[in-house]
LUMPAMI-871409 format. One line per 3 residues: number of its first residue (from 1); their letters; for each residue x, y, z of N, C-alpha, C. Coordinates in nm, 2 decimals, m for minus. Layout:
<lumfis>
NUM = a = X Y Z X Y Z X Y Z | ...
</lumfis>
This chain:
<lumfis>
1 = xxx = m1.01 1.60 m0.24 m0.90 1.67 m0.31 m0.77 1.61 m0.27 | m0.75 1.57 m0.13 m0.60 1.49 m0.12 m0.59 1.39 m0.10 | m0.72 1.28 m0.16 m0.69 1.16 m0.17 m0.66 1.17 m0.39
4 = xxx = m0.69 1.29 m0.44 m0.67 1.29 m0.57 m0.55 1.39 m0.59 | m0.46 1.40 m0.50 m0.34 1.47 m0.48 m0.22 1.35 m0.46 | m0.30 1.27 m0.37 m0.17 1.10 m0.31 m0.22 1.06 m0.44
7 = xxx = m0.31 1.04 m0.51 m0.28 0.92 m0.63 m0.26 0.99 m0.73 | m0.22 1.08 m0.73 m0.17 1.20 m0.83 0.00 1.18 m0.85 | 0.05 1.19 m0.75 0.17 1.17 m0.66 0.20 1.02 m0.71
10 = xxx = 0.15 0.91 m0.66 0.16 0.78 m0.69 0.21 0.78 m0.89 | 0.12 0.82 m0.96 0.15 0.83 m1.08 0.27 0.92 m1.14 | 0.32 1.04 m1.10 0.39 1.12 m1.13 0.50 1.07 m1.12
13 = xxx = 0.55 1.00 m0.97 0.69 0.97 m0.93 0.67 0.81 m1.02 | 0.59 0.70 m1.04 0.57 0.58 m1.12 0.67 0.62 m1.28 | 0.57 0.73 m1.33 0.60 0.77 m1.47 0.77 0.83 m1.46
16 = xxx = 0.79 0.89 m1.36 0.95 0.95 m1.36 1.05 0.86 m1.32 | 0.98 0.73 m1.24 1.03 0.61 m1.22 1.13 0.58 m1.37 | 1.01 0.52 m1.45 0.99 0.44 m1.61 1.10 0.56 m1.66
19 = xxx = 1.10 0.70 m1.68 1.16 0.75 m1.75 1.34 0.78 m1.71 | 1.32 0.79 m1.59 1.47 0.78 m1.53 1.54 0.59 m1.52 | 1.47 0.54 m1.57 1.50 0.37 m1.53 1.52 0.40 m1.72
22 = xxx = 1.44 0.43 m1.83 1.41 0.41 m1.98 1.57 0.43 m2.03 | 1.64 0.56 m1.97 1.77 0.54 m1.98 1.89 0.44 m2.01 | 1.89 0.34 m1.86 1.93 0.26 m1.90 1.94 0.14 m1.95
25 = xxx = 1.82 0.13 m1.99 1.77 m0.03 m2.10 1.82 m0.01 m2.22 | 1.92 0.13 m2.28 1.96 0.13 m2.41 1.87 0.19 m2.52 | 1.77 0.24 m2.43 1.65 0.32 m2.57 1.72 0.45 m2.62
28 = xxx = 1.84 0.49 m2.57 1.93 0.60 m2.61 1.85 0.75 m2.55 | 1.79 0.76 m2.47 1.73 0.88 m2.40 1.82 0.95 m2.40 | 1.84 1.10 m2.40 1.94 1.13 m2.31 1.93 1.15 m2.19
31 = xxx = 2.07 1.26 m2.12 2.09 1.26 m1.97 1.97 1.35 m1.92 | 1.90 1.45 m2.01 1.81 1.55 m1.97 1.69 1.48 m1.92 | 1.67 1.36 m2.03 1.54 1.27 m1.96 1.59 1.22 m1.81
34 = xxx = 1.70 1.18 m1.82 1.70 1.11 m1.69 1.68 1.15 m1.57 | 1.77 1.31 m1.58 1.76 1.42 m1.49 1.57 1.48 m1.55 | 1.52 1.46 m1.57 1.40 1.53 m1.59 1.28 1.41 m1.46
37 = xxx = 1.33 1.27 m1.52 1.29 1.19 m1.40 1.32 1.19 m1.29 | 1.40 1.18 m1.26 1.45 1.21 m1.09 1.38 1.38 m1.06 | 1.38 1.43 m1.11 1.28 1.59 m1.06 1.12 1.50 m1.07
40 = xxx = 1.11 1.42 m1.13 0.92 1.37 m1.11 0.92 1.29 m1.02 | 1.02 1.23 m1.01 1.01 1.13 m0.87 0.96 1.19 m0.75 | 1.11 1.31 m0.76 1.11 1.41 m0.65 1.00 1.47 m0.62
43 = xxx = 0.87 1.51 m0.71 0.80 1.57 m0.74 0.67 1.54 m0.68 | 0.67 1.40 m0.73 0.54 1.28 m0.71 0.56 1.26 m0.56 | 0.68 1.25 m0.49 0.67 1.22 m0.36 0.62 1.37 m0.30
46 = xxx = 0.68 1.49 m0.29 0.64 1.59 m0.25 0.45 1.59 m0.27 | 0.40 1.57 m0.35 0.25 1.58 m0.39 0.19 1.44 m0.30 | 0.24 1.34 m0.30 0.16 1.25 m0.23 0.18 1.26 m0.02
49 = xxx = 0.32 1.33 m0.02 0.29 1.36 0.13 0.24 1.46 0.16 | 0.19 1.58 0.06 0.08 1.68 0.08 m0.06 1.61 0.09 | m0.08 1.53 0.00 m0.15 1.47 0.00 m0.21 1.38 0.09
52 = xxx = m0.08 1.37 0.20 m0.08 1.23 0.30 m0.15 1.29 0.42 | m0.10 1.42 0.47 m0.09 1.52 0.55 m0.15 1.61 0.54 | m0.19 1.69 0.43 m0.22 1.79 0.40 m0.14 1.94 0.40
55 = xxx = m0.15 2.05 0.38 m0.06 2.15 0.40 0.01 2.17 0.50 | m0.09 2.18 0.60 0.00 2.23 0.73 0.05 2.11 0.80 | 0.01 1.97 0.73 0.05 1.86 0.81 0.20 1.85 0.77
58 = xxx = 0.21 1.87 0.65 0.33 1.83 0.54 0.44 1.93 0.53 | 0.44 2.07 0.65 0.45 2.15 0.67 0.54 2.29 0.56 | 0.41 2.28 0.49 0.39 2.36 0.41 0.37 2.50 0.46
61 = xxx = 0.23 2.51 0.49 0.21 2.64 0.59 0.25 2.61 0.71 | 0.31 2.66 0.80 0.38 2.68 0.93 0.23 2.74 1.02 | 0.18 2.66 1.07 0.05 2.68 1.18 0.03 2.53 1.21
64 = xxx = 0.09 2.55 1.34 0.06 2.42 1.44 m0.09 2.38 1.46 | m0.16 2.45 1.48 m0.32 2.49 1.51 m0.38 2.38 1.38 | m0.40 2.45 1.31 m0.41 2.37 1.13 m0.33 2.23 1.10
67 = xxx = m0.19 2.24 1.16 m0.13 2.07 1.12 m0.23 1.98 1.21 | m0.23 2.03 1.33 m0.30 1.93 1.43 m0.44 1.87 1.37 | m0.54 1.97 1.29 m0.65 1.95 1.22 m0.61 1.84 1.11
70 = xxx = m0.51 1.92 1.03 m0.50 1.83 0.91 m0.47 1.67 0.95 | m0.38 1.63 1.05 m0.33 1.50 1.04 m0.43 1.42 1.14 | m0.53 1.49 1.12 m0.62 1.43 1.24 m0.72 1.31 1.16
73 = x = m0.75 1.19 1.18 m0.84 1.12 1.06 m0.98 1.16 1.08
</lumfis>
């Protein structure tokens, strides 16, 4: 499940990459797409260090006990 959360992540922030970049090559996007990519960027990165870590590694849930498990290989 969070190895299909990091390449979940990998794709999401890629695609919001293309769409915040599609702006300025002149395809006439507007500002909303641009601002709608930078939130998937933002987004794709959040999902792939859950993904990296896990919840409590990425400190999502607040339990030391459980981070120590999660970032453990």
């Amino acid at each position: 499940m969070r190895k299909l959360l990091y390449y979940g992540g990998i794709v999401v922030t890629g695609i919001g990459f293309l769409l915040f970049l599609s702006n300025f090559l002149g395809s006439g996007i507007s500002m909303g797409a641009a601002l709608g990519g930078m939130f998937l960027v933002a987004a794709g990165g959040f999902m792939r260090s859950i993904g990296a870590k896990g919840l409590a590694g990425s400190g999502v849930i607040l339990d030391p006990e459980r981070a120590r498990k999660d970032v453990e290989p």
